[in-house]
N, CA, C and O of each residue as an XYZ file, in Angstrom:
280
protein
N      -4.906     10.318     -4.254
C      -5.359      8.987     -4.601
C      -6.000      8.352     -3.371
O      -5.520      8.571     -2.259
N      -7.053      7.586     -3.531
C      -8.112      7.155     -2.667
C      -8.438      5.702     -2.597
O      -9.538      5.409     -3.065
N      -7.545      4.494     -1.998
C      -8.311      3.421     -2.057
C      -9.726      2.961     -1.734
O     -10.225      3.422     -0.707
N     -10.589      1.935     -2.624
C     -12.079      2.014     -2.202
C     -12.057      0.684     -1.886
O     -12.378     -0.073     -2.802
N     -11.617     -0.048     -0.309
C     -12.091     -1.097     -0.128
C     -13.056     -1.991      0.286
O     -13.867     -1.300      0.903
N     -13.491     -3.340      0.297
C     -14.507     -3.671      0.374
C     -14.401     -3.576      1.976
O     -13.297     -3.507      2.516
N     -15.451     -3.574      2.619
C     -15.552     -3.268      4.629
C     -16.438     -4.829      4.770
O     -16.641     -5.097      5.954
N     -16.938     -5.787      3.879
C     -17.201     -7.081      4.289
C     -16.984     -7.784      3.348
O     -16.764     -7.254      2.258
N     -16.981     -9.343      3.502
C     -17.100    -10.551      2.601
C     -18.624    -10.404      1.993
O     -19.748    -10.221      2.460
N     -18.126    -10.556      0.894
C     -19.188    -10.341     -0.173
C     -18.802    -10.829     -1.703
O     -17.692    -11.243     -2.038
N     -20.159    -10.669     -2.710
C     -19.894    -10.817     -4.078
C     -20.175     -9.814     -4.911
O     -21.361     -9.482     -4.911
N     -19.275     -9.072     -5.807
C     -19.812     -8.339     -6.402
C     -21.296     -8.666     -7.116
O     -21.629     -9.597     -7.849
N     -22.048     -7.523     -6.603
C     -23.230     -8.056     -6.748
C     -23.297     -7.148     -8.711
O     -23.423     -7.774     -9.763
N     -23.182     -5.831     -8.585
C     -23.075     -4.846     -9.842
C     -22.002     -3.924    -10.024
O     -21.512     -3.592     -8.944
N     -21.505     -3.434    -10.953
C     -20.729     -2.767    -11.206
C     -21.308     -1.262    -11.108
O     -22.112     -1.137    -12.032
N     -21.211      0.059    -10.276
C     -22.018      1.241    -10.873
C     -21.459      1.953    -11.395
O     -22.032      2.806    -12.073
N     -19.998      1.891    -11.285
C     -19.167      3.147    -11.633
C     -17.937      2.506    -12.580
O     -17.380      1.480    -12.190
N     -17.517      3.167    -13.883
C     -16.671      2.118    -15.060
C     -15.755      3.339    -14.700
O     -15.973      4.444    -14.203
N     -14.416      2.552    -15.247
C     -13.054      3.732    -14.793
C     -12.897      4.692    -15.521
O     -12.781      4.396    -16.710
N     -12.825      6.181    -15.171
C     -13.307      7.273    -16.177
C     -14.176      7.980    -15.781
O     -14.128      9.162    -16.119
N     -15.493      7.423    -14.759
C     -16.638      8.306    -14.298
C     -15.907      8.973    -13.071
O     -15.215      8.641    -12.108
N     -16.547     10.305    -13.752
C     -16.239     11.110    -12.289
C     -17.346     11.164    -11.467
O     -18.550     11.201    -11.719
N     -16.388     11.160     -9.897
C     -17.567     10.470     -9.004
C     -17.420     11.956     -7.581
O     -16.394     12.594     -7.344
N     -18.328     12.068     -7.117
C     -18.324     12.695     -6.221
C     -18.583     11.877     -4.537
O     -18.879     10.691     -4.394
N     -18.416     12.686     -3.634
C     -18.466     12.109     -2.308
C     -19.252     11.253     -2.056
O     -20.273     11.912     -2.252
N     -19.726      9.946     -1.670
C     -21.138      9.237     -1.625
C     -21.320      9.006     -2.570
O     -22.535      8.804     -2.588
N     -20.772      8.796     -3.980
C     -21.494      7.740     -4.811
C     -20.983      6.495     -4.776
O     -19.804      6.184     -4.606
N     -21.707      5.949     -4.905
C     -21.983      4.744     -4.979
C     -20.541      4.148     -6.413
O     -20.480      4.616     -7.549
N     -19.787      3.280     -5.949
C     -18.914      2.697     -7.192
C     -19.439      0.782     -7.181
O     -19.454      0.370     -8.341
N     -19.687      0.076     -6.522
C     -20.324     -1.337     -6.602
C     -21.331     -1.918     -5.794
O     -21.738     -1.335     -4.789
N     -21.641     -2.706     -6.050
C     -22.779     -3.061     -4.661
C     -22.526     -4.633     -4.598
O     -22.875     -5.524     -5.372
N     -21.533     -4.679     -2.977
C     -21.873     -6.455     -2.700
C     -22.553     -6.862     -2.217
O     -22.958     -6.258     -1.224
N     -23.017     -7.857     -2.485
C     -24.376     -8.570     -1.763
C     -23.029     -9.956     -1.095
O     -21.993    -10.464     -1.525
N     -24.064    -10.080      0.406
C     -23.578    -10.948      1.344
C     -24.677    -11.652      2.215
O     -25.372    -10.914      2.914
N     -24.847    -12.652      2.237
C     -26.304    -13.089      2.991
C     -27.154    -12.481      2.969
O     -27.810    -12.088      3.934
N     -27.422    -12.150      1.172
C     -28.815    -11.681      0.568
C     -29.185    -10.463      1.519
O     -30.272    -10.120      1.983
N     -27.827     -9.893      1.659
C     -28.070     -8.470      2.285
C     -27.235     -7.105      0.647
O     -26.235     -7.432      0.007
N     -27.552     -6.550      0.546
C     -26.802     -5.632     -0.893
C     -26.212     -4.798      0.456
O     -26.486     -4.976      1.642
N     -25.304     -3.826     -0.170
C     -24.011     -3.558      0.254
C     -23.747     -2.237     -0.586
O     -22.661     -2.286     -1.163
N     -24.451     -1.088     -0.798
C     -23.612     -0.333     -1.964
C     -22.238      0.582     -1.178
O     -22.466      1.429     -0.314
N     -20.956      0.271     -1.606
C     -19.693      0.341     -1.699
C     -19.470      1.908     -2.265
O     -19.429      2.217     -3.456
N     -19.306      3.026     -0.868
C     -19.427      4.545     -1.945
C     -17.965      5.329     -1.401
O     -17.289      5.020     -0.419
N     -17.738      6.404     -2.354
C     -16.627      7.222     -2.178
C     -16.777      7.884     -1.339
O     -17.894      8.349     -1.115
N     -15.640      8.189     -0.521
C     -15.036      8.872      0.143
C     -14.943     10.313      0.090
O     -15.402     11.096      0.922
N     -14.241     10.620     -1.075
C     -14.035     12.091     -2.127
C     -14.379     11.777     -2.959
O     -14.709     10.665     -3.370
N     -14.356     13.088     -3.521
C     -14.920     13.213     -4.611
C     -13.614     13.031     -6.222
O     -12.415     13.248     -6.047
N     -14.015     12.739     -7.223
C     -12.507     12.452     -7.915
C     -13.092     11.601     -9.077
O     -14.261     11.240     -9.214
N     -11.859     11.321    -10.007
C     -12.274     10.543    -11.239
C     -11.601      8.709    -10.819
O     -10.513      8.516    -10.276
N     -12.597      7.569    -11.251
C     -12.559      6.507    -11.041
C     -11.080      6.395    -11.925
O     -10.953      6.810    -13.077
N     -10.350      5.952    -11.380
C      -8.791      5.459    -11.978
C      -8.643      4.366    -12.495
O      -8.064      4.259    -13.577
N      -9.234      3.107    -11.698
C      -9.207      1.728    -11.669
C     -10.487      0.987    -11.057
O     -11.227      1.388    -10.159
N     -10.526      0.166    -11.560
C     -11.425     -1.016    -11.124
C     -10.345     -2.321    -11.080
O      -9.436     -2.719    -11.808
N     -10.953     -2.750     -9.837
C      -9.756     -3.755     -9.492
C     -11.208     -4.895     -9.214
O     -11.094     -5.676     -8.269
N     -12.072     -4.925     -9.770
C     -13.110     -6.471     -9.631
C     -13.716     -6.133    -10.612
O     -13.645     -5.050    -11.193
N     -14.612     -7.401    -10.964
C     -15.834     -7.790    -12.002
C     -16.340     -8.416    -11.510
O     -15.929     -9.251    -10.703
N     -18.301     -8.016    -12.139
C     -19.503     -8.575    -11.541
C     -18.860    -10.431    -11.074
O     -18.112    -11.166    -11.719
N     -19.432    -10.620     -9.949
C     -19.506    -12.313     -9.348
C     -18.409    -12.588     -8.835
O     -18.130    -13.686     -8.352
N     -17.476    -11.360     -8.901
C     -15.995    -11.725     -7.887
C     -16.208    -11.945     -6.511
O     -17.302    -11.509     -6.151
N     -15.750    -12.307     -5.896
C     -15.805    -12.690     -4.391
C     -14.500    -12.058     -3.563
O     -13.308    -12.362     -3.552
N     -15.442    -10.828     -2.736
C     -13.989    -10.190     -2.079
C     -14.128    -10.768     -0.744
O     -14.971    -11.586     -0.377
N     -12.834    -10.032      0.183
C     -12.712    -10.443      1.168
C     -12.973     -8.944      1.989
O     -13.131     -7.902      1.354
N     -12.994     -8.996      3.502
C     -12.939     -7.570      3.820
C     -11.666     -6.925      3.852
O     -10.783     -7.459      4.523
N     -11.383     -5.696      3.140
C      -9.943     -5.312      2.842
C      -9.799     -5.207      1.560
O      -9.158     -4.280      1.064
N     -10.446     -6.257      0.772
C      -9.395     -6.320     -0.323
C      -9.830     -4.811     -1.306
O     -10.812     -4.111     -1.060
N      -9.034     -4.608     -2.206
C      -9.209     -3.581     -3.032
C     -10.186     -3.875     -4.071
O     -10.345     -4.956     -4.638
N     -11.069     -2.360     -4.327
C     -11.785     -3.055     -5.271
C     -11.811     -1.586     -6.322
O     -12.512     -1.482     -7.329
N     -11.117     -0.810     -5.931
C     -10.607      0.160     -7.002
C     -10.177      1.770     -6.323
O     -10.215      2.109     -5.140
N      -9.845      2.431     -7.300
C      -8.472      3.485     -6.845
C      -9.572      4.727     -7.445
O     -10.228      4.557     -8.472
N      -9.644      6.064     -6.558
C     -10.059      7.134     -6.918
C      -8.795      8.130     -6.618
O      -8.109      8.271     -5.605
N      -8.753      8.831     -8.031
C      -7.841     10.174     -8.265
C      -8.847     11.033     -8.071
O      -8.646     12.245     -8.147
């Protein structure tokens, strides 16, 4: 199991990855935008999306969780 956290303050800008897609190393699972800078948010390993822990226009912090790869 693989936490995917956010690394800045940001807003979920899109959702790319729904829980269920299997994702490999470097894809891409959200993209935050932060002072109209985008942000795409990618895996680690490779594995199936477990959880989504945000929705589009959430506002993370750096740290916080924003979903779990098995």
């Amino acid at each position: 199991m693989a936490e995917i956290r956010a690394e800045m303050v940001g807003t979920v800008l899109e959702i790319v990855a729904e829980p269920g897609a299997a994702l490999a190393a470097g894809d891409t699972v959200v993209i935050l935008e932060s002072m109209k800078m985008e942000l795409p948010v990618v895996t680690e390993g490779a594995g199936t999306l477990a959880r989504l822990a945000v929705r589009k226009g959430d506002l993370v912090q750096q740290g916080d969780l924003l979903g779990v790869v098995e």
